[in-house]
N, C-alpha and C positions, 0 to 999 in steps of 0.2 A: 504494500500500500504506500502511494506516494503520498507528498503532501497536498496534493490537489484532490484527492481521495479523500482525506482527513474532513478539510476544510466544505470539502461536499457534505461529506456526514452531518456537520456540525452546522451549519445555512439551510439545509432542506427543512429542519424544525421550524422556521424562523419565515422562509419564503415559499411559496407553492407555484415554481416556477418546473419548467419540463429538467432534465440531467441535460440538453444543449445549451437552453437558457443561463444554470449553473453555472457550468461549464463557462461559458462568458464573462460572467460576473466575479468568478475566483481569477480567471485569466487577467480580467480589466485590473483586480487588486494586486494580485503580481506585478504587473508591470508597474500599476501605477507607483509601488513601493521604490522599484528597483532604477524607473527612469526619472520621476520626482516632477513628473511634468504631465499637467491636466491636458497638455495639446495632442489632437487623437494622433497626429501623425510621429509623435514619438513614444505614446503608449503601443501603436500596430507593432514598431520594430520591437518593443521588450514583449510583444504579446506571444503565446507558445503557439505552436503549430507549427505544419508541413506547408499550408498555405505560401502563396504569394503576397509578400505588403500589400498590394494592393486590395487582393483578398481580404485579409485580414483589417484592412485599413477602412475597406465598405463593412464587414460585420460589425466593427466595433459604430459604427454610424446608425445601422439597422436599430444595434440593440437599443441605442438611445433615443432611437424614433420609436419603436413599435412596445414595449417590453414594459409592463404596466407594474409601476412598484406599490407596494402597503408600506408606507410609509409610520402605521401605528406599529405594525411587526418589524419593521428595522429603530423604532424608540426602543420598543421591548427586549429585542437583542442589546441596546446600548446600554439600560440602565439594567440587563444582568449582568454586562462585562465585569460592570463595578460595583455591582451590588448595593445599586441606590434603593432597591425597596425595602419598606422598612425602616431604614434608615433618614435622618435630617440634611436637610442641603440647601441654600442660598441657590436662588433663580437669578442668574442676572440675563440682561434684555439687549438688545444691539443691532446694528445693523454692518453691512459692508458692503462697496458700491464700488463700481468701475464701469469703466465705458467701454466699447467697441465699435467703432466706426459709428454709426447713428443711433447704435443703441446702448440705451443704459440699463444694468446689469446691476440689481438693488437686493440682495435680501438679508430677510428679517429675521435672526437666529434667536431662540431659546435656547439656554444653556443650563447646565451644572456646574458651579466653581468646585473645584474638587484640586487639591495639591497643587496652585500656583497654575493650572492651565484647567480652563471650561470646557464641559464635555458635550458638545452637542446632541440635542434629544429632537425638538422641531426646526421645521426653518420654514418660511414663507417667502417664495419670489414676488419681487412686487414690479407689476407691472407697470412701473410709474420711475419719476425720477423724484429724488425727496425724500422727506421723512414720512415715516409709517402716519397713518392714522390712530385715532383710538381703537376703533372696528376691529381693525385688523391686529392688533394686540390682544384685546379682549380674545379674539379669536384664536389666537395661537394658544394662551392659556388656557382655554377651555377646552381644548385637544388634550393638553397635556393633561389638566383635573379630570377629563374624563375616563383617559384609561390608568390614571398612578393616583388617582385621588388629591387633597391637598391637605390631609395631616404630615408630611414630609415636609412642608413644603416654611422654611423659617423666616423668609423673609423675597422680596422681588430687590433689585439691586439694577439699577438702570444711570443713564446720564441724562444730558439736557434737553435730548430730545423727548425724550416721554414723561412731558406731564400734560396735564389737561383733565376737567370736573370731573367727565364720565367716567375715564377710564381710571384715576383714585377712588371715585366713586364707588366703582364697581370690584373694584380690588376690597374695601373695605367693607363692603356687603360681605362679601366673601371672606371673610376671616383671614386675610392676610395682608401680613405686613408688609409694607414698601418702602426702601430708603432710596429716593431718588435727588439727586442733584439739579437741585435749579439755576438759573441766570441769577445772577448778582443784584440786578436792576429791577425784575419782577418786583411789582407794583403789590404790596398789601392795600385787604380790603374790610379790616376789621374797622367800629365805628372810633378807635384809639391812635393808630397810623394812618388810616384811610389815605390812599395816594400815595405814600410815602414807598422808594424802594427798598426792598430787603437789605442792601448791605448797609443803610442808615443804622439798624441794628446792631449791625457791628463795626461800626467804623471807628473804634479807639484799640479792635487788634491790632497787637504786633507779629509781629514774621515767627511763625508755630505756634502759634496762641487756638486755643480753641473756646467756643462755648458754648455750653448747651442755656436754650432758654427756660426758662421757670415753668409758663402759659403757652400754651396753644397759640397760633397765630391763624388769621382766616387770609386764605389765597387761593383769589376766585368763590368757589364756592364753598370749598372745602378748611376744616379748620387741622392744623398739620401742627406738630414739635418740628421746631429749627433748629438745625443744628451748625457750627460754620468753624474753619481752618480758613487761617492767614497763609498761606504757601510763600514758601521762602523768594519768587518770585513778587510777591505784593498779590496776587489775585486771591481772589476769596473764592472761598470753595462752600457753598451750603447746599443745606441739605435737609428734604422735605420727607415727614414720618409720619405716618396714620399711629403709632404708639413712639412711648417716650423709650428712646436708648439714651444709655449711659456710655457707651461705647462705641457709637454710631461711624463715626470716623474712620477706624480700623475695622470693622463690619464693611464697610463701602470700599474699603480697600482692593477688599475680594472681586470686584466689577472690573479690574482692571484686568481676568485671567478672560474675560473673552475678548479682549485684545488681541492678549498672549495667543488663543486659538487662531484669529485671521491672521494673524502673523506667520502660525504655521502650517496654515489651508492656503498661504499665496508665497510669500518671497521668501520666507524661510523654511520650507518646508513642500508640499504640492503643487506651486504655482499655479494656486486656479486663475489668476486673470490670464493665464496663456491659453485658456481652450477656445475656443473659436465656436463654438455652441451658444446660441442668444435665444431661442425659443427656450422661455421660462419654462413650460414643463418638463425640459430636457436639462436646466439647470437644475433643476432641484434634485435631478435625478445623479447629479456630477455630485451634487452637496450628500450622497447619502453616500455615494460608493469614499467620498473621501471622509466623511465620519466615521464609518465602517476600520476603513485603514487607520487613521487617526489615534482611535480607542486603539486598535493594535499595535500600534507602534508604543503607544505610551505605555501598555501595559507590560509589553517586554521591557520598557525602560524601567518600568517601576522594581522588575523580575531583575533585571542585572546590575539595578542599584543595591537592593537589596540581598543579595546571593551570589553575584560574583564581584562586583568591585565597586566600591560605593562611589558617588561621584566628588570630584574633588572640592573645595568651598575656595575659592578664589578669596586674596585681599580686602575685594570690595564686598565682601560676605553675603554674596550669591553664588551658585555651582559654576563650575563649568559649562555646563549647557544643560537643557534644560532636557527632564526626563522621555518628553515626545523625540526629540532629535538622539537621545542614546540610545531609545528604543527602535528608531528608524535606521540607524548605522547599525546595530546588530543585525537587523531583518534583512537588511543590504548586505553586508557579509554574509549573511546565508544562505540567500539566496546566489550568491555568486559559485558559492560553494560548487566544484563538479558534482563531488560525490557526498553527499548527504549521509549522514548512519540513522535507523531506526529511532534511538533515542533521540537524535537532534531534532528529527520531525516530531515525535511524540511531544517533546517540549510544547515547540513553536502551538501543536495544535491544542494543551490543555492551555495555554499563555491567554489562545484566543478564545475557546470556549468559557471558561472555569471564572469564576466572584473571586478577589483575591482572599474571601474569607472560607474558601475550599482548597486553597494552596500553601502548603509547609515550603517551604524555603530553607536550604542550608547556605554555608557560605566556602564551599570547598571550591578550586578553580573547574571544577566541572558542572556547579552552579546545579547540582543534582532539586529535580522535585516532584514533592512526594501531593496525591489528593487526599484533603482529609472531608474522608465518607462519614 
């Protein structure tokens, strides 16, 4: 049994595609690991077969016009990788946007912060250039509360794009918390500031100064806890709460790993602005195959930080690189590999199957591991 065997095994629970269609979609993640580039014409050359490039260059085109994905059953695959059910997790919200020739290429990610990098669960293409609506926010959440519930769910974590009545509104019908980042100049509208903008509040910070306020503040229609950072720049960072944190600051921190993620879904990592695919319902479908990989690669990073060589902490006391990119150069040295041994594929395929809370890890240079049933 090869590893394309494995990874069959372990996908066919997940997808109700034919063993050709598979067959494609393990092929697409190979290469796309191995060549690191979303453009179809240099996924065809890493893709396997007897085929002719150009062969292979028209299938990989097919599959992404005809080949109809369940996008709840690829969420479900991602939050078993890691073993989000059950478990508590910070939502944060985002978007990422590039152009191609006349069209603009916008979508709208859900995420999980999870160890310094967001694990993608939904995403929404928008057909549009700009920022998301509320609609379509609402909407994304409601995919996700409907098949993972939202007792997990500790807080929404967004920037300055997403605020607006409805959509706090509706977060806060819903029993959940949101810490989102407002404009500095946002205008209160309680009958005590009325008119007045937000950083009036805080305009005697100094450079790291923080402060939480006492009362409630009304903005727009809703009444929010302000929270606000002087940033060593001079710009003021606040921050709008449907409940009072004492910690809000470093909690909102966390919104910064679905950065970390398009960082490693475009220039550092898959290069998605290279593919040449602009019909949204065919991007969304690049956004799964590179989640898919994504969650793989991090989780061998997580597997060879912890069991064969931890990663090193650099002077400015951050790692080396970051666990998605250790886990992507392992996967690339092994797959370069000729000749492959039994165990090494076994690895690779419980890495990607298995919660890391069904994996024992030793730390011998063979990086042996064990499942605990």
């Amino acid at each position: 049994m090869d590893l394309n065997d494995g990874l069959r095994a372990i996908l066919k629970d997940h997808v109700s595609w034919s063993k050709r269609r598979l067959d494609c979609f393990i092929g697409l993640l190979l290469a796309l690991i191995q060549s690191r580039h979303m453009n179809l014409t240099q996924l065809a050359v890493n893709f396997g077969g007897q085929a002719t490039l150009k062969s292979r260059y028209r299938r990989l085109q097919r599959f992404f016009q005809t080949v109809v994905f369940d996008y709840d059953a690829v969420a479900h695959l991602i939050m078993q990788l890691f073993d989000f059910k059950g478990q508590s997790y910070y939502l944060t919200l985002d978007r990422t946007n590039w152009k191609w020739g006349k069209a603009n290429l916008n979508i709208l990610t859900l995420a999980i912060a999870y160890k310094g990098m967001a694990v993608p669960v939904y995403w929404l293409v928008l057909n549009k250039q700009g920022n998301s609506n509320q609609r379509e926010r609402i909407a994304l959440l409601q995919r996700f509360i409907r098949q993972f519930g939202r007792h997990g769910i500790q807080g929404v974590l967004a920037d300055r794009e997403f605020i607006g009545d409805q959509w706090w509104q509706w977060l806060t019908d819903h029993t959940i918390p949101y810490l989102i980042r407002m404009k500095d100049n946002q205008l209160l509208t309680n009958r005590r500031h009325a008119g007045k903008p937000v950083q009036a509040l805080f305009r005697d910070l100094k450079a790291g100064e923080q402060r939480v306020l006492r009362k409630r503040q009304r903005i727009g229609d809703q009444w929010v806890w302000l929270n606000a950072l002087k940033l060593e720049t001079n710009e003021l960072l606040v921050l709008a709460s449907n409940q009072r944190l004492a910690q809000a600051i470093q909690v909102y921190g966390q919104r910064w790993q679905i950065e970390n993620l398009f960082q490693c879904l475009k220039g550092r990592g898959f290069h998605l602005e290279e593919t040449r695919l602009t019909r949204y319902y065919r991007i969304k479908k690049v956004m799964a195959l590179q989640a898919i990989a994504f969650c793989w690669a991090h989780k061998v990073g997580e597997w060879k930080h912890r069991a064969v060589k931890p990663l090193t902490i650099k002077q400015h006391g951050r790692p080396e690189c970051s666990l998605f990119r250790y886990g992507l150069d392992e996967l690339n040295n092994f797959l370069l590999k000729t000749v492959k041994s039994a165990d090494e594929m076994l690895r690779f395929w419980i890495l990607f199957l298995c919660p890391p809370t069904m994996i024992d890890y030793d730390r011998s240079r063979s990086g042996k591991i064990t499942l605990r049933i």
